[in-house]
Every structure is written in structure tokens, then in C-alpha cells.
C-alpha positions as CSV (number, residue, x, y, z in Angstrom):
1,X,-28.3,-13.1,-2.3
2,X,-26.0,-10.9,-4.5
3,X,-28.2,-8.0,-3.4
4,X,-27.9,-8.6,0.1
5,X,-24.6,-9.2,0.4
6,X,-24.1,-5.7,-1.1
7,X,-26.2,-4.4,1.0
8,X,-24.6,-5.8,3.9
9,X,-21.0,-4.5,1.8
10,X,-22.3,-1.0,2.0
11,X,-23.4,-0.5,5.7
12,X,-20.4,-2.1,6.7
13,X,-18.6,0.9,4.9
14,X,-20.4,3.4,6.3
15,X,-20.1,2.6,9.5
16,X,-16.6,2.3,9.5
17,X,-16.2,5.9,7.0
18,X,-18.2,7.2,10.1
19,X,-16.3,5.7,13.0
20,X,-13.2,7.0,11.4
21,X,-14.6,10.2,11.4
22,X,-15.4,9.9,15.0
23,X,-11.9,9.1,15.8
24,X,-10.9,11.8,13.9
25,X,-12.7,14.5,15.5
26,X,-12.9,15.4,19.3
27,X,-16.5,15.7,18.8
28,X,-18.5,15.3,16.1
29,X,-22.4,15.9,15.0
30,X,-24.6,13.6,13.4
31,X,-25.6,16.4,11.2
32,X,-21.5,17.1,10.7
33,X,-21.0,13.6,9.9
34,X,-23.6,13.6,7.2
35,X,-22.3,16.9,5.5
36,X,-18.5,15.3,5.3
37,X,-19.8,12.1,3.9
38,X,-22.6,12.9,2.1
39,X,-24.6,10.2,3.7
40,X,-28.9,11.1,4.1
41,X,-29.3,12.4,7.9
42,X,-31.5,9.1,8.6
43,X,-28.7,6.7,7.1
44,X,-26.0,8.5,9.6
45,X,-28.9,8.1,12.6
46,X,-28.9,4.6,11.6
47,X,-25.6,3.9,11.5
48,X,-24.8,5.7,14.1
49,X,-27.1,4.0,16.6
50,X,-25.5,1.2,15.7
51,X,-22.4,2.2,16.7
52,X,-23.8,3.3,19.8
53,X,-25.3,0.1,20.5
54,X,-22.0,-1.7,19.7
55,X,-20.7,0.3,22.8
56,X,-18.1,1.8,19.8
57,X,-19.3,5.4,20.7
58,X,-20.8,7.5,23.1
59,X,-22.8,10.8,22.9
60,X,-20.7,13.6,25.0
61,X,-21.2,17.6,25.6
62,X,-23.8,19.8,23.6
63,X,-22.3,21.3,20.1
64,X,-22.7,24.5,19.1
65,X,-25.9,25.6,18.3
66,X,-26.4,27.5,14.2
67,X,-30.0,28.3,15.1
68,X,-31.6,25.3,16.3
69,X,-31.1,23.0,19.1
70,X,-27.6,22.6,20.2
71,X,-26.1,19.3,18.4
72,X,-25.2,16.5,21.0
73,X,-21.1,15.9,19.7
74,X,-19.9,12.0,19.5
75,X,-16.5,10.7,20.5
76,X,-15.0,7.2,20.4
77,X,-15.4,5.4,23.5
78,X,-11.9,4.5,24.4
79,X,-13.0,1.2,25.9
80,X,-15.1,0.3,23.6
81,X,-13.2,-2.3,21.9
82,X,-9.4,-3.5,22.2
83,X,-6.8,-4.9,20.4
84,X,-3.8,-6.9,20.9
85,X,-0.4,-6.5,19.6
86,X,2.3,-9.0,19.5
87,X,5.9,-9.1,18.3
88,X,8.1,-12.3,17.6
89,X,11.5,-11.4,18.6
90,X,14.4,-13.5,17.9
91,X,15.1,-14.5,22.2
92,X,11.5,-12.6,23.4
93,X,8.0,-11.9,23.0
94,X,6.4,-8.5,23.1
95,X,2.8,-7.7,23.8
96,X,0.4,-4.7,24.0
97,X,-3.0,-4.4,25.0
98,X,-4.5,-1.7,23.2
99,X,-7.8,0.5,23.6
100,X,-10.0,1.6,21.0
101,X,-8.2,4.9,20.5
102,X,-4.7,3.8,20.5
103,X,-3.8,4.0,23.7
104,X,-1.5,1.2,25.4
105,X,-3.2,-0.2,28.5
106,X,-0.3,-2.5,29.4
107,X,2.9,-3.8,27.9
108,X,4.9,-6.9,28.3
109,X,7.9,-8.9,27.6
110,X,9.2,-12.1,27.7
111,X,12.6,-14.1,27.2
112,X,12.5,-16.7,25.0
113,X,15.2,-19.0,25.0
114,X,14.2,-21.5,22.3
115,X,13.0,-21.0,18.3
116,X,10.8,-24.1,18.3
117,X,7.6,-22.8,17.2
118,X,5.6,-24.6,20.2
119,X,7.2,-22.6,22.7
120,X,6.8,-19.5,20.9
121,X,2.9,-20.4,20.5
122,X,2.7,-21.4,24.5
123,X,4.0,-18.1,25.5
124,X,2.1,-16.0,23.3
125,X,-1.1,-18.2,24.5
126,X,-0.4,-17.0,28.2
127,X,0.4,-13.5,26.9
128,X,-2.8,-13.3,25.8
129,X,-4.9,-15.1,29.0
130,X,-3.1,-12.4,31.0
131,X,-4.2,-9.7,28.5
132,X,-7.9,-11.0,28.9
133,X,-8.1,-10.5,32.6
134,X,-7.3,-7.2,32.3
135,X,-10.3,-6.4,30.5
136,X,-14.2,-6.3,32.0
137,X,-15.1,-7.8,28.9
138,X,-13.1,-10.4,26.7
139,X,-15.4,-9.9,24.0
140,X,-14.4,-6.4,23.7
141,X,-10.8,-7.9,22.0
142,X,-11.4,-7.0,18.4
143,X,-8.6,-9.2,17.4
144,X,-4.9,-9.7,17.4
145,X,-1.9,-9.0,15.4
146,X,1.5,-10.8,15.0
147,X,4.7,-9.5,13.7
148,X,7.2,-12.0,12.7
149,X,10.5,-11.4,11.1
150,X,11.6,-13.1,8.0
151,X,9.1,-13.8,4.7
152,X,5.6,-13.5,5.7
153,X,2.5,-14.5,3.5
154,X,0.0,-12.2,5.3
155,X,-2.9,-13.8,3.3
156,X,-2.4,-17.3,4.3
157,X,-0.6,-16.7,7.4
158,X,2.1,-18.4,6.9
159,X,6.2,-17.7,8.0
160,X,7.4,-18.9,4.7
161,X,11.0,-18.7,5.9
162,X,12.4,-17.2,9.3
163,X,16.1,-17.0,8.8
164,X,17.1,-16.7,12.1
165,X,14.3,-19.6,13.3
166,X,15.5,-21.6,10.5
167,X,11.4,-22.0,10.0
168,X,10.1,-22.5,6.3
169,X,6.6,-22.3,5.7
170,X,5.1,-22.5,9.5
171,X,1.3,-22.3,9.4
172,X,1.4,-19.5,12.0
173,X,-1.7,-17.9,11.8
174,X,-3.8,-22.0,11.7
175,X,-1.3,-22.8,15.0
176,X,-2.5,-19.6,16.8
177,X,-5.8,-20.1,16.0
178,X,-6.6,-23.5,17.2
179,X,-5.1,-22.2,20.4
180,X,-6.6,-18.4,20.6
181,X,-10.3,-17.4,19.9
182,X,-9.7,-14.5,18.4
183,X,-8.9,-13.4,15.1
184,X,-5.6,-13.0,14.1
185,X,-3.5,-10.8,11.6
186,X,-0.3,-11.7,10.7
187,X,3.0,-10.3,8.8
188,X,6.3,-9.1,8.6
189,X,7.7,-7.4,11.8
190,X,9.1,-4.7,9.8
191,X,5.8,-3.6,7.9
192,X,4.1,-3.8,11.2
193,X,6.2,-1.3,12.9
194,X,5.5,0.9,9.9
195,X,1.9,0.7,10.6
196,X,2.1,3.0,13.4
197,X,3.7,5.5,11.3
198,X,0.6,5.0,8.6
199,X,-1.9,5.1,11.4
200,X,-0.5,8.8,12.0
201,X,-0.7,9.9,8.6
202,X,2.5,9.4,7.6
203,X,2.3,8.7,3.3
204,X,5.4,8.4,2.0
205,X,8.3,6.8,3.9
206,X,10.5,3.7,4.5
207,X,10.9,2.4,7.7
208,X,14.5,0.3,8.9
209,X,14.5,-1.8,11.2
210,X,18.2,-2.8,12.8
211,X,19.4,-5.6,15.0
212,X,20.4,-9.1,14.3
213,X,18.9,-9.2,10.4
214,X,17.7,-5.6,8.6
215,X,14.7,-4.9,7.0
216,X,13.1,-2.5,5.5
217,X,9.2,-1.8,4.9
218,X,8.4,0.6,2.1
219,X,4.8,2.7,1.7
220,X,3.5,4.6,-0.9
221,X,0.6,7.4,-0.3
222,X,-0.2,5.0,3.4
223,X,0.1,1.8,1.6
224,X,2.1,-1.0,2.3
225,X,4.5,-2.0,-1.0
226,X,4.9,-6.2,-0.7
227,X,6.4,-7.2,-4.0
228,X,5.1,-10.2,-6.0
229,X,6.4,-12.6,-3.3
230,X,6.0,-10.5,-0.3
231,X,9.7,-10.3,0.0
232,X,9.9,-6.2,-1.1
233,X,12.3,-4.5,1.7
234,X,14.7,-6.8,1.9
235,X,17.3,-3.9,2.2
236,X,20.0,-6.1,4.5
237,X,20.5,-8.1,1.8
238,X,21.7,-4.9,-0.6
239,X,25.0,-5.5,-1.8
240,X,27.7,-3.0,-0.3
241,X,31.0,-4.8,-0.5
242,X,31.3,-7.1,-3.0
243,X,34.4,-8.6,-1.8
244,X,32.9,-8.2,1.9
245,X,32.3,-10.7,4.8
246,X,30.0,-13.7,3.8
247,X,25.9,-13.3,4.4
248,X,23.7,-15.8,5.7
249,X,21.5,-15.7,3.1
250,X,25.0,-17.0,0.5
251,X,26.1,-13.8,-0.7
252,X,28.9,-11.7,0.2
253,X,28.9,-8.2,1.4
254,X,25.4,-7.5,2.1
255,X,24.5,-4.9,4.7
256,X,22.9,-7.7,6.6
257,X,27.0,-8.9,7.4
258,X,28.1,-5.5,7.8
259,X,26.0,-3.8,10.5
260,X,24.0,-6.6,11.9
261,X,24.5,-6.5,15.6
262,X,26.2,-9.9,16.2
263,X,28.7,-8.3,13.1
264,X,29.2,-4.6,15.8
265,X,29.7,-7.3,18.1
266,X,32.1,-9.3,16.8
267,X,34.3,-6.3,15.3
268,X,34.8,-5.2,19.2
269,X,35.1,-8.2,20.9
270,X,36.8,-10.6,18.1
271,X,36.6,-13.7,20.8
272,X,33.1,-13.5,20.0
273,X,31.4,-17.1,19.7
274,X,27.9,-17.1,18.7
275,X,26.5,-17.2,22.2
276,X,23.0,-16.8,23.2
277,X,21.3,-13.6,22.2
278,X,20.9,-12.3,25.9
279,X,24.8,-12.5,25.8
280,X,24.7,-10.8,22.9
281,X,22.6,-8.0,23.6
282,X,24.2,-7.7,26.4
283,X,27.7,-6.9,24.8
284,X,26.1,-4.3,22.5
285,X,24.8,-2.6,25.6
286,X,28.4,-2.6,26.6
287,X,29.6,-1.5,23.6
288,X,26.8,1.7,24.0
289,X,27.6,2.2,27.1
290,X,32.0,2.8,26.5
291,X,30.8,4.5,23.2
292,X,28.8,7.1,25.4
293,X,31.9,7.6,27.9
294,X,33.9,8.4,24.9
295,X,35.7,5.2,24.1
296,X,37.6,5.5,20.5
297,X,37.1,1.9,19.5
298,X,33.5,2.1,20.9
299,X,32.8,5.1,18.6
300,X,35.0,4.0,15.5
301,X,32.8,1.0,15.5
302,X,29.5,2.5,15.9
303,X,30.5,5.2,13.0
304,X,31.5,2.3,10.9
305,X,28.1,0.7,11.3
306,X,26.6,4.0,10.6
307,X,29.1,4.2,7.2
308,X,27.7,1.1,5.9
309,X,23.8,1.7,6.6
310,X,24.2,5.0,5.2
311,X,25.6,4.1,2.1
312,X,22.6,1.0,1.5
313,X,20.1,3.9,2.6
314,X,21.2,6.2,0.3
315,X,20.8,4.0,-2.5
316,X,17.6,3.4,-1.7
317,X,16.8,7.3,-1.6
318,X,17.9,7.0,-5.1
319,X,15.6,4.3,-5.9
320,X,12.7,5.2,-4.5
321,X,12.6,8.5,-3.6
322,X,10.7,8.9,-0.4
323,X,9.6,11.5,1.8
324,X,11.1,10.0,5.1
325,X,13.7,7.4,6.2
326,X,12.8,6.2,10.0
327,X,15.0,3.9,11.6
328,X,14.8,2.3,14.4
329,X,15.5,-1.2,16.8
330,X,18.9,-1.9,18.2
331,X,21.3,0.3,16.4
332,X,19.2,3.3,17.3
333,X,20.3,3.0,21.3
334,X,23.2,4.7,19.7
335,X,21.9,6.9,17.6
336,X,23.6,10.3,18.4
337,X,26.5,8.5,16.9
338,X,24.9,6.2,14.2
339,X,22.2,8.6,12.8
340,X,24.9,11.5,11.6
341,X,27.2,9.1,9.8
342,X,23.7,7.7,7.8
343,X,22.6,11.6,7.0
344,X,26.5,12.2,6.1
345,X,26.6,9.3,3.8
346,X,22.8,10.3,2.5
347,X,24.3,13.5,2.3
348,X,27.0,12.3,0.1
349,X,25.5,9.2,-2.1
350,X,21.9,10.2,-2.2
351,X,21.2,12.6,-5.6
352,X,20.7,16.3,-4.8
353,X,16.6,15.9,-5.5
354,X,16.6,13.1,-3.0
355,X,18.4,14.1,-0.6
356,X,17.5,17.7,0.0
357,X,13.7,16.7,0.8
358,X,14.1,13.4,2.7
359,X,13.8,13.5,6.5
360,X,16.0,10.7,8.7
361,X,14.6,9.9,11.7
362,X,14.6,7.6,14.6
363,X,11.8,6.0,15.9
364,X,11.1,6.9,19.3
365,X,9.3,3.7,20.8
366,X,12.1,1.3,21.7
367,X,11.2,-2.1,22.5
368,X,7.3,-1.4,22.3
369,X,7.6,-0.3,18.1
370,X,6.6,-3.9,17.1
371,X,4.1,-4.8,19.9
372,X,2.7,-1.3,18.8
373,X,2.3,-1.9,15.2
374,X,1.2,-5.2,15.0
375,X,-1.7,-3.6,17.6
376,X,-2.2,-1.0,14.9
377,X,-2.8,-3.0,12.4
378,X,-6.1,-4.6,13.9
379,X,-7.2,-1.1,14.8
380,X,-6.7,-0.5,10.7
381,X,-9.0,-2.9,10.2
382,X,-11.6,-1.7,12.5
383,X,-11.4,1.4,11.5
384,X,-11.0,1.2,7.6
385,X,-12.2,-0.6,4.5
386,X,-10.1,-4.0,5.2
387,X,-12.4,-6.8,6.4
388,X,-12.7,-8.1,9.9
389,X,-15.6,-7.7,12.1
């Protein structure tokens, strides 16, 4: 039994070290494949009719010939599989359907206007149904991934506490399932939005994520850092002020209370009473918006906000020391104010070493960053060594 489980360990490897390659290459011979991974010509034939058969790949144009026939080059077939990713904000629901290169098919967005879990679990439900039609072939969904903000056991699925939910240990991943046939990857919004960044070779990095909480997922050389008790990145819970404004989580001072959006919000319209998060959305827009047209309080606010998250960031430059900061969610619709006060303040806290080699950046993908990277995270899995199908 041993033996054949190996067995079965070992052609499940190769396939996917050759379907990576595939990917990888606009074209790609069998006999090419073989010389990169040092697989025997008939155990790359095998595998790749497998592949083949799986509707995973297709045979395209002739190679170039180096004295015998011409080689017939293999690419991925883009709708050869999909995946789905899905991101738990705090008042919506984002979802992308995504093909088998890593190319969105559809996007979509929903209000939610409640944090009980069942709602959350019905919407995502349709999300999907709607995502199946869309396809010729259901069966071609490889699986699913959710990103959820808060504490996140990835193994056992769980949301072992979601601050702004108020949910402590929620068997997520159990609820979904008895609801959606397809398998289901779970974990921390914030190190699923960095997964797009892995997934396009980025090593080294941290990725920031702004709004109503901050978070931050760190990676070393493409890996995910979790901690012992998946709770590493917690960077809005830094301390910056130590006599500063009180924290939800019972400090004082954290970054969290400093820059969180309902904090920008509050610092420009003091009347501020914990509405609904559409209104509060809503008066950050505004906020953007009389920042853009040159309003001083707008823009003392916004480079306040940048202040603050520049000085946590640069701490963690010091502690870390990675190659790239990327930041993005709701602070970065201002970003041509925010992002120069964080590089000034990186500029002036961050040690000379750190500072002079790290890149800040923004991420580009707006409200589809989350959907995108939960999505890329079930394409990981198909295409690397970490279990599923």
C-alpha cells in the first residue's frame, strides 16, 4: 500500500512540475520538457497524455526542427479548468471566475448589509450558481478560495476571530461545504491578496492592506510567513502613539486607531456616528474627492494618515528587511497623496541598508485584489506541489 501511494505521490508531481512548465512557456516540446526536468522521454509522454486527456493541455503549432521531425509545441488550454475566487468584505462580497491561465472571465460584487455568517454563506452560495452557468462544464471548477479578514486557521478552516464580525471560531470552510460541492481553500484576506503577487514571481515582499482594520502579509523567497498561531502581520496593531486614541483590540495607539478609514473619517467630519459602512465609504470618497480639488483639510488629513502608516512601515523595513512594500485597499484611492508621506517617513525611519533597496508600491487591482488572490490560490494548488486534485 506504502508503495503505491508513493507511486501515486510521484506522478502527481510530475504532472504538475510539467503543467507548470507548460504554463510557463508559450510552447513547449515533449522532448524540452524532458531535458528541463530530467524526466525519461516515455515518462513525459505519459504524463503528458494525461494531461491531454484531462483537457489541461492542447498540442498547438510545429516547433523548430534540430534535425528531425519538427516537435509539436504544448500550451495550457485556457479553458481547461477554472477557479473561483472569493473575498469577505466587511459590507460586500467579491467574486472572480478564473480560467486556467489566470485570466478573469467575470467579476462581481455584492452589498452585504448584515455580519451574521448565514447571510454571508447564502450570498456566496448564489455567487457561485451564477459563476457555474457561465461555464460549459461545472466540472471544469477546480475549486474555490475564500479570503476572510481577521485570524484565519487555513488548515482547519476555521475564522478564529473576525474583529469586525465579532465572529470567534466560525467553521467556515465545514459551512461552505455542506452548501457548495467544490473544494474550498480558505485564509486570511491579506495573505490572499499577496498570492497574486507570489503567483508572478514576486519573492520577497510584504503586502498592506488599508481600510477599516490593517493587515499585513509577509513572504519570504514566495512563501507565506503565518506565525505559530497564524496571527503573523498583524501590523495595525503596532504601537505608534503610546498615549494615542484607544484600539479595538484594548490597546492604545495602534496604527489600526490612527489610519483606519472610519479614524480619516472621523478626523474630517467629527459628527461622525458609526453609521453603516456604505455611509462610510461613502464619506471617504468625499473626502478623496475635496483632497483631489485641493482642499487643505482634505490633504492635511490624508498626509496625516500617510505620517502614521509610514512610520509603522518603516519599522517594519527595519525588522524584516524586505525587498518590496505593496500597499493597497482603501487608502490607496488616494495614493498620490498617501504613498509620498509613507516613502518620506521610510525615507526617514527606515535604516540606510533598508531603505535604499526597498521598493513602495501600490497595488494596481482595486476592488478585484482579494477576489483575485483568493482565485490564485487554487491555481497554486493546481499548479504546484500543495495537494488538491
Amino acid at each position: 500500500m506504502q508503495q503505491t501511494g508513493s507511486f501515486q505521490l510521484i506522478k502527481k508531481m510530475n504532472r504538475r512540475m510539467v503543467l507548470r512548465l507548460i504554463l510557463d512557456h508559450e510552447g513547449i516540446s515533449r522532448s524540452e520538457l524532458a531535458e528541463i526536468t530530467a524526466l525519461s522521454p516515455a515518462t513525459v509522454t505519459n504524463v503528458v497524455r494525461d494531461l491531454l486527456q484531462r483537457g489541461l493541455v492542447r498540442e498547438t503549432r510545429e516547433g523548430q526542427s534540430s534535425g528531425g521531425r519538427r516537435p509539436i509545441l504544448l500550451e495550457i488550454k485556457d479553458d481547461g479548468a477554472y477557479v473561483i475566487g472569493i473575498e469577505w468584505g466587511i459590507s460586500d462580497i467579491s467574486g472572480m471566475l478564473i480560467n486556467l491561465e489566470g485570466d478573469k472571465i467575470t467579476f462581481a460584487r455584492e452589498i452585504v448589509e448584515s455580519n451574521c455568517v448565514d447571510r454571508f454563506l447564502e450570498i456566496t452560495h448564489n455567487l457561485v450558481a451564477d459563476f457555474k452557468n457561465r461555464v460549459f462544464r461545472p466540472d471544469k471548477i477546480f475549486g474555490i478560495g475564500l479570503g476572510v479578514h481577521g485570524l484565519v486557521d487555513p488548515q482547519k478552516g476555521y475564522s478564529r476571530y473576525a474583529p469586525h464580525f465579532q465572529w470567534t471560531n466560525e467553521p467556515l470552510q465545514d459551512l461552505l461545504e455542506e452548501r457548495i460541492d467544490y473544494p474550498i481553500k480558505i485564509d486570511n484576506d491579506v495573505r490572499m491578496r499577496a498570492r497574486t503577487e507570489i503567483w508572478q514571481g514576486r519573492e520577497d515582499f510584504v503586502y498592506i492592506n488599508t481600510g477599516p482594520g490593517i493587515g499585513a502579509a509577509v513572504v519570504f523567497e514566495g512563501t507565506l510567513h503565518y506565525g505559530h498561531d497564524f496571527s503573523a502581520g498583524e501590523l495595525g496593531h503596532m504601537t505608534i502613539d503610546v498615549e494615542g486614541p484607544p484600539c479595538s483590540c484594548g490597546n492604545r495607539g495602534c496604527l489600526e486607531a490612527l489610519v483606519s478609514l472610519e479614524k480619516i473619517v472621523r478626523n474630517f467630519y467629527p459628527d461622525y456616528d458609526a453609521e453603516s459602512f456604505l455611509v462610510l465609504e461613502e464619506k471617504w470618497e468625499n473626502i478623496v474627492s475635496r483632497a483631489e480639488r485641493g482642499g487643505e483639510q482634505a490633504v492635511e488629513i490624508l498626509k496625516e494618515a500617510g505620517y502614521y502608516l509610514g512610520t509603522g512601515i518603516a519599522s517594519m523595513i527595519n525588522l524584516l528587511n524586505p525587498g518590496a512594500v505593496i500597499v493597497g485597499g482603501s487608502l490607496m484611492a488616494a495614493q498620490d497623496i498617501i504613498l509620498p508621506e509613507i516613502k518620506k517617513q521610510v525615507q526617514k525611519r527606515a535604516l540606510p541598508v533598508s531603505r535604499n533597496s526597498v521598493k513602495i508600491l501600490s497595488d494596481k487591482q482595486g476592488l478585484e485584489a482579494g477576489a483575485r488572490g483568493a482565485g490564485t490560490a487554487v491555481l497554486e494548488e493546481l499548479f504546484n506541489l500543495e495537494g488538491g486534485k
